[in-house]
N, C-alpha and C positions, 0 to 999 in steps of 0.2 A: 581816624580817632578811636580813643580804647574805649569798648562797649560793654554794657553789664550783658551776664549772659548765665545760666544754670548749667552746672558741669559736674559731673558723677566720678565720687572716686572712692574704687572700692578696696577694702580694708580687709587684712585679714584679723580675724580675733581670735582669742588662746582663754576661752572660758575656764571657770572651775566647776566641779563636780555640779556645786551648787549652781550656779549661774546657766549652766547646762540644763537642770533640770526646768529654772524658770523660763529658760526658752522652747524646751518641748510643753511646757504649758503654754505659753504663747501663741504656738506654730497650733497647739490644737483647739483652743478657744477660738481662733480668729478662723479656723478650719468651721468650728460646728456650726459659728455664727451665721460665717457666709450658708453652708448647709439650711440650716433653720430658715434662716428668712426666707433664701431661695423658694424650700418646701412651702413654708406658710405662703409666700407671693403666688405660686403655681394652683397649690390648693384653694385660695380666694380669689382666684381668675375664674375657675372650672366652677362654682358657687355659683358667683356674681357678675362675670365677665367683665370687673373691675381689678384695677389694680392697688394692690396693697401696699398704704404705706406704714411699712415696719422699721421699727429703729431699735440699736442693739439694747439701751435700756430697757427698751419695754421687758428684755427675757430676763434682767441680774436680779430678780426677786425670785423668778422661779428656778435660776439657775447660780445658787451664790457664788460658785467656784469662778463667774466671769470678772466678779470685783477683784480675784488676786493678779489679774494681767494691767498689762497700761490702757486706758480706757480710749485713749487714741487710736492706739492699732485698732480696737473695734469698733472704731469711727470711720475708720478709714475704710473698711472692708463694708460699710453702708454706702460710700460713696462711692469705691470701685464697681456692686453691685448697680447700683443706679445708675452710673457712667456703661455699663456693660446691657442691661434692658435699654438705655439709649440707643445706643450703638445698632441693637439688634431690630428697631422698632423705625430708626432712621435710616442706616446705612446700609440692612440686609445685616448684615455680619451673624455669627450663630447665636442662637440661645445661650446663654449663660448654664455652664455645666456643676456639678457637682464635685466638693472638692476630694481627693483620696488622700489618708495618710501615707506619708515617706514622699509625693510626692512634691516638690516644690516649696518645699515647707519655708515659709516666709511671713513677715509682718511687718508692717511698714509705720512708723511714728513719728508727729512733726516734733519740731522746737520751739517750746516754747519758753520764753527767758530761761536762756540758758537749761532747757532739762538733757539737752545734745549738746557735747563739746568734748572738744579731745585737747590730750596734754600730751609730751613728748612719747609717750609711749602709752597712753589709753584711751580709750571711748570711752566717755561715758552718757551711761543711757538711762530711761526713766523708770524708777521703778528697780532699777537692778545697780544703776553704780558705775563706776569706772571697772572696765573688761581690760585686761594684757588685749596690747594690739601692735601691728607692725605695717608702718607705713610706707609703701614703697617710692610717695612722692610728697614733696611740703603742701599743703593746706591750706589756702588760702581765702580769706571770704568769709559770709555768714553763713553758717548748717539751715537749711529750711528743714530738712527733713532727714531720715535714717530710715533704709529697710534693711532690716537682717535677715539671711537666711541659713539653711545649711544643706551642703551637697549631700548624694547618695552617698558619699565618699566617708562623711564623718564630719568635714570642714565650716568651719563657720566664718562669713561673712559680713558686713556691711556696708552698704550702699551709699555714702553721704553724700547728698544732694548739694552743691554750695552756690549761693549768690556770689560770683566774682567776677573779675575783668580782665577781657579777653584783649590783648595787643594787637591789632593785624599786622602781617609780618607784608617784609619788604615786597615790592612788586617788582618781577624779573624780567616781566615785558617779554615773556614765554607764555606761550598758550598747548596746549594738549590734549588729541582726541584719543580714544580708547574703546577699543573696541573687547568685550568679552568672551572669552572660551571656555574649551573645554582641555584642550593640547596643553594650548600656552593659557595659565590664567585671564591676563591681561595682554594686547597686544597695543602700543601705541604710535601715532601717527610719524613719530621721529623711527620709526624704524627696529625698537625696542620691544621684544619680547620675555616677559617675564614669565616663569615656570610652575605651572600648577604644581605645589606643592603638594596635593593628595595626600594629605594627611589621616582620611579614613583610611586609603587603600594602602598606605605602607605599614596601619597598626591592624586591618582586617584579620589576617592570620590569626595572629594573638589574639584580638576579640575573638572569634569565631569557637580560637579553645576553652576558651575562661568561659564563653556563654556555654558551651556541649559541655564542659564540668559541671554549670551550675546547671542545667538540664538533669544530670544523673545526679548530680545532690538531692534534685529535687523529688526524683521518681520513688528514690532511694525514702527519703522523709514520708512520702505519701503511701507508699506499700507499709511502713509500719506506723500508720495514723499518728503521724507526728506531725504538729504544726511546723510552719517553716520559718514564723518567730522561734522556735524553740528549738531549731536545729542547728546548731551551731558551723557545720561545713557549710550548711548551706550559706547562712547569713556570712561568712566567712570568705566564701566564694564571692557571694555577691558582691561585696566589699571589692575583690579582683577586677568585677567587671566594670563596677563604677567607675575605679581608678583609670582603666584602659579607655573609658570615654571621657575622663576628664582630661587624658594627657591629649586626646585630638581635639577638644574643642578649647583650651587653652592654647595649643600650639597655632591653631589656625587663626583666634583671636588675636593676639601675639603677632602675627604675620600680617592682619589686615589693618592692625593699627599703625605697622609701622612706614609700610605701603603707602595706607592713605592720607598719612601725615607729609610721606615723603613729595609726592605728588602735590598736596597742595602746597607747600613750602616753595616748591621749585617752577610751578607754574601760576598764574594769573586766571587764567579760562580753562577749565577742564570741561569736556564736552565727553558724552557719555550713551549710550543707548539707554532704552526706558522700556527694559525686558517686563515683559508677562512672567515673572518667574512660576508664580499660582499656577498658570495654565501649563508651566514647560512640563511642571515637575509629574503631569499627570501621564505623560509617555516614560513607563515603565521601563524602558531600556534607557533611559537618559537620568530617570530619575537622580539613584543614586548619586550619580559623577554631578552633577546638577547643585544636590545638595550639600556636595562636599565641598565645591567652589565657594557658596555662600555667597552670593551674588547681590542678595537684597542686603546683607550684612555691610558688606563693599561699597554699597552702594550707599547705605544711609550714611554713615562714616563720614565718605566724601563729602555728603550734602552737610553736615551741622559743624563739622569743623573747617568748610570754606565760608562759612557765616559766623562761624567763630575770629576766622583769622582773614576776613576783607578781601575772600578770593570769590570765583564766581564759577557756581558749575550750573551747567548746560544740561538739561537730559532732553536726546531725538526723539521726535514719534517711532514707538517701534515698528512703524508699517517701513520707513523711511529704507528706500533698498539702495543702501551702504556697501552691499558686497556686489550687488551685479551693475553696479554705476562706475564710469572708468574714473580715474580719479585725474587723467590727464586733460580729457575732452568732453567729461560729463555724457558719456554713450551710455545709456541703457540697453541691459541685455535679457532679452524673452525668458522666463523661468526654467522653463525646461533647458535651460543652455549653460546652467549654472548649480551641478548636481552638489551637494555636499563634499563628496568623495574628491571635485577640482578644488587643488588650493591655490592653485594660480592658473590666470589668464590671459590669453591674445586678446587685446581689444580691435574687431577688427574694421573701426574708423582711424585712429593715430595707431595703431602696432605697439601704443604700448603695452609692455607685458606686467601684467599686476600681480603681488602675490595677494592672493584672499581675503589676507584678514590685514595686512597694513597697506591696502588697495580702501578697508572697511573702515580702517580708523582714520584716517585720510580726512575723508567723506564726512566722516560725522566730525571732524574739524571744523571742516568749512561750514555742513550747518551750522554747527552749532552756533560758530562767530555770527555767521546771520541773523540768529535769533537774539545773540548775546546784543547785536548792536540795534535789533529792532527795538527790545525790551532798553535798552537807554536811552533812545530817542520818545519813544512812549513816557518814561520814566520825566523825563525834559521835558515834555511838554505839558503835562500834567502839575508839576513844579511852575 
């Protein structure tokens, strides 16, 4: 049956001078705010060893300039703040940081009766109006919310949140494990390997020159005590390098949507490892190649759009040894007997001979269906 469900779709927007300028006011209000409080909560901890509760009004008397923004975005940045001292007081997660300008610059604001809604060709948003916009896909649904930002690059975006309904698509009566790399991005249990695309490492080159430019830009600015706001190669440069990181993380984005749309479309059960990526990423020779794969990006994809579309993914305990278990006769093989360096193996209870990694995806098949079929029966009987 077709389910309500919240789906983000991002917009490009084509501001004016003006419209521009009310957004770097924006980006910097809901900047000092989070700042401010932040300071004020920290400083009335170290006081009182209570925690402070501050709200953005309390500062628009001493600070007029926050009445000319939408006073939602700096509603919002009170409760991201509060959701973030949560996190950090429950879950461990970090301290809540301070924010820097250029980066990330963003703000986030609901709808209300109508202050968010688009027409064939504009957003418009609260406060500022209908913005030139260019949508890459139809719209459908109620807006709950809008965040705007803008890349390193110059670019402006927005984020619209929408209540709408999701179809689930046919069921193929296919199932698929998958096992993750670093060779082959993806390897799966039918036999199929698909191709890390390494999209750092074929733009590496080029980044590496754009950044050693913007390096002597900069030495260049600093020897004659020039700021590097006011240096024009430099900021000019910098602009280069942005761009050089926007075309790999758009490309690879790009790649993982299409993937993991592909993948749930065509299978039923997707079964998956349930990598430690936090922990991979801290061995420095892997790191990199690690990151560029985007593995937890991959991975979340799969999981919200097979709950979008009525499919069902599986993720293995990551202890679960998928590559040293034969996939013919279930033989377990001693660690030491199983170095990274072999990509295939003799099993030597049945002779069969396994390759690695679709020996690994196999494996995490069959768990998975296991678990898939425990948690229905669980499911049945709790019903």
């Amino acid at each position: 049956m077709p389910k309500q469900i919240l789906k983000a779709h991002k917009v490009r927007l084509y501001p004016t001078i003006d419209q521009q300028v009310f957004f770097a006011k924006s980006f910097g209000c809901v900047r000092f705010i989070w700042n401010k409080m932040l300071s004020d909560k920290i400083e009335h901890y170290k006081e009182t060893k209570t925690t402070l509760k501050n709200y953005p009004a309390q500062y628009k008397k001493e600070f007029e300039w926050l009445q000319e923004v939408d006073s939602l975005a700096l509603s919002k940045v009170e409760r991201h703040l509060q959701k973030a001292y949560q996190s950090f007081f429950k879950n461990g997660t970090g301290f809540p940081k301070f924010k820097k300008k250029g980066q990330r610059d963003s703000y986030t604001t609901n709808n209300q009766k109508g202050t968010v809604a688009i027409t064939n060709n504009t957003v418009k948003l609260p406060k500022i109006g209908h913005i030139s916009a260019k949508f890459p896909n139809k719209i459908n649904g109620l807006i709950k919310s809008a965040t705007i930002s803008r890349t390193p690059s110059g670019k402006y975006y927005v984020s619209l949140l929408v209540k709408t309904i999701a179809t689930p698509l046919p069921k193929t009566h296919s199932n698929i494990g998958i096992d993750l790399g670093l060779t082959d991005f993806i390897v799966l249990s039918d036999g199929t390997k698909v191709a890390n695309p390494k999209f750092l490492s074929k733009l590496q080159d080029k980044l590496a020159r754009a950044q050693k430019i913007l390096a002597k830009r900069r030495a260049v600015a600093e020897l004659a005590n020039r700021k590097l706001s006011d240096s024009r190669n430099y900021q000019k440069q910098k602009f280069k390098v942005a761009k050089v990181y926007e075309k790999i993380t758009n490309s690879r984005t790009d790649f993982l949507h299409k993937l993991s749309f592909n993948l749930i479309k065509n299978h039923d059960v997707i079964a998956i490892e349930d990598l430690n990526v936090k922990g991979m990423v801290k061995n420095h020779k892997l790191a990199k190649a690690i990151s560029d794969s985007s593995w937890s990006t991959f991975t979340t994809m799969l999981a919200y759009k097979a709950e979008w579309y009525g499919k069902t993914l599986v993720k293995i305990d990551r202890w679960y040894p998928s590559s040293k278990t034969c996939s013919g006769c279930n033989h377990l093989l001693a660690k030491a007997k199983l170095p990274l360096s072999l990509r295939s193996w003799d099993c030597p209870s049945c002779l069969q001979t396994n390759d690695r990694d679709i020996n690994a995806s196999i494996n995490i098949l069959n768990e998975g269906l296991k678990l898939a079929t425990l948690k229905t029966v669980g499911a049945t009987e709790l019903a």
